[in-house]
C-alpha positions as CSV (number, residue, x, y, z in Angstrom):
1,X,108.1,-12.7,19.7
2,X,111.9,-11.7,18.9
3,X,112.1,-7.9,18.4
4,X,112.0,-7.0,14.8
5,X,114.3,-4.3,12.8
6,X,113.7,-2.0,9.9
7,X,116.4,-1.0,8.3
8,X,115.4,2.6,5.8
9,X,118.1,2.8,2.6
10,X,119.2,6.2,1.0
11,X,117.4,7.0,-2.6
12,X,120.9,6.2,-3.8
13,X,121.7,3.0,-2.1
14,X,117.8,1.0,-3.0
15,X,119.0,-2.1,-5.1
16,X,118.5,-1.8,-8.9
17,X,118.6,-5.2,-9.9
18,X,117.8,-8.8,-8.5
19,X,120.5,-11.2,-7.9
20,X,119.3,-14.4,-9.8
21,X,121.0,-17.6,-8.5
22,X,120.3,-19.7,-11.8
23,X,122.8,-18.0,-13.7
24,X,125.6,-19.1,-10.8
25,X,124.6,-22.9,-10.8
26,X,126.4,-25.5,-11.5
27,X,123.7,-27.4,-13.7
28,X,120.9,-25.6,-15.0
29,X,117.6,-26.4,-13.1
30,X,115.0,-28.6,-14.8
31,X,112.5,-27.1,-16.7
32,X,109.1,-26.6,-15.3
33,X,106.4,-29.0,-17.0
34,X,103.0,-28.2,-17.7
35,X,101.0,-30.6,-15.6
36,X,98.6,-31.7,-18.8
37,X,101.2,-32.1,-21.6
38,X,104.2,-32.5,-19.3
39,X,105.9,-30.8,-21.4
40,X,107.9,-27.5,-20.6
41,X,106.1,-24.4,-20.2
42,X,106.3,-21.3,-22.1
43,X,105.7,-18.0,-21.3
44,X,101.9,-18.3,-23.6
45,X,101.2,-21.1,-20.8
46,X,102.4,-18.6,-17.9
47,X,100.1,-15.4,-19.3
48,X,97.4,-16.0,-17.6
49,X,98.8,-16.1,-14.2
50,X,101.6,-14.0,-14.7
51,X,102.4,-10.7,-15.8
52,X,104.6,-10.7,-18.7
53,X,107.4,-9.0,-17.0
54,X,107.6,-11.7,-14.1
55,X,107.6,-14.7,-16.7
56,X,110.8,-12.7,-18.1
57,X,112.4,-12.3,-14.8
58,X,111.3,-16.2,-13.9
59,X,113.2,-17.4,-17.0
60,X,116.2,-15.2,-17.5
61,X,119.5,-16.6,-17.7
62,X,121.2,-13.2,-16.5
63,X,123.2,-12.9,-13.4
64,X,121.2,-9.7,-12.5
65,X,117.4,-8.8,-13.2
66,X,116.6,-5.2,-13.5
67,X,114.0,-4.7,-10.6
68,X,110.9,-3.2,-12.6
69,X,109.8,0.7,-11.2
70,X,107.5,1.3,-8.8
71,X,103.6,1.1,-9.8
């Protein structure tokens, strides 16, 4: 097994945001269907697996996604 590294980041340097490739592409990805109506989801369809604050992330067009504090 290749030796592994940690790397430890300064309270000032720990990311504050996600970078979210979507908003960089080219095209805008396909949405995703629900398997029964194959029709696109929605966040209502999403609930139930999801917490509401992923499904926002998931879908957000913005270039950066505010990483969520600690639990």
């Amino acid at each position: 097994m290749a030796d592994s590294k940690k790397i430890l980041l300064g309270e000032a340097r720990i990311p504050k945001a996600w970078y979210n490739i979507a908003a960089d592409l080219p095209v805008a990805l396909p949405p995703v269907l629900h398997p029964g109506t194959l029709k696109p989801v929605g966040p209502d369809d999403l609930s139930p697996l999801f917490p509401m604050a992923l499904i926002m992330q998931e879908v957000s067009q913005e270039r950066e996604v505010e990483i969520p504090e600690p639990v």
